[in-house]
N, C-alpha and C positions, 0 to 999 in steps of 0.2 A: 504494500500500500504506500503509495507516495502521497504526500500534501502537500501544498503551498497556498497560504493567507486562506481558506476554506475552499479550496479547490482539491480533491481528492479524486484517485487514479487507479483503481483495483487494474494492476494486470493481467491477473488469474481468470477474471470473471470479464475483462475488455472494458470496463465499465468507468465511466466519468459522470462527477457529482459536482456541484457547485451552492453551497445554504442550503442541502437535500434535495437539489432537484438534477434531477438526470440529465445529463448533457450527451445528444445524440450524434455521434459520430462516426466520420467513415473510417477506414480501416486505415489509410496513409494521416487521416486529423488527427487521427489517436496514438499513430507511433511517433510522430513528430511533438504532440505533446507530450509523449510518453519519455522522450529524446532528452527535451529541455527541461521535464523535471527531474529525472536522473541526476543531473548536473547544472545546478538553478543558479548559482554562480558563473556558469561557461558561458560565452558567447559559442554560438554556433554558425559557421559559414554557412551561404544556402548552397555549397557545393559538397560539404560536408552531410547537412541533413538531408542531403537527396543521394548521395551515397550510402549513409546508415539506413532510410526510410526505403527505398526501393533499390539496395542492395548490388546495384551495379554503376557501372562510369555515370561520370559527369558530363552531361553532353552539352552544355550551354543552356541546361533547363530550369533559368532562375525563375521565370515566371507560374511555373508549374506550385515551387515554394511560397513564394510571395502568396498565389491566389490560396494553399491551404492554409497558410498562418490566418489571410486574410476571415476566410471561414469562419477557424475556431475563435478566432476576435467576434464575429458577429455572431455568435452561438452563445457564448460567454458572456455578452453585454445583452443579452436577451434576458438573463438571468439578473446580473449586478453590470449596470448603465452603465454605472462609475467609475468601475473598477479595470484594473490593466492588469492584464495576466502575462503577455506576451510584449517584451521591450524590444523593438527597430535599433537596432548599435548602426546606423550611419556606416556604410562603405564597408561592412562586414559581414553581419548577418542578426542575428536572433540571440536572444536571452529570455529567462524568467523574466519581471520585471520584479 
């Protein structure tokens, strides 16, 4: 079970929670979440999380990342408006925030 600020990640059962409410996700939203709470300090390149997340080369497919971060952003502020689970590092990639 991983947490972050009340965001919680069963990976046994695949399942994401957010104040008790189930957060429906695809199979690549959930391993990239899965990715960045692992290591909530790491920034992660988007060439990096599409290496870990779909398991082979980097082919120039940053927009592929961009649109699932973008996703779980709006799946997650459906829940808490306010709140930011996912940090843009500028010229890098992705963090916890």
């Amino acid at each position: 079970m991983l947490e972050h600020r009340g965001l919680r990640l069963d990976a046994s059962a695949r399942r994401v929670t957010l104040a008790g409410a189930e957060i429906t996700l695809t199979a690549h939203e959930f391993d990239l979440l899965q990715t960045l709470m692992q290591a909530p300090d790491k920034v992660f390149s988007r060439e990096r999380l599409y290496e870990l997340v779909w398991k082979c080369g980097y082919y120039g497919e940053e927009n592929a990342i961009n649109v699932h971060v973008s996703n779980i952003r709006k799946k997650l502020a459906a829940v808490d408006p306010d709140g930011e689970y996912i940090k843009t590092v500028w010229g890098i990639g992705f963090k916890l925030a």
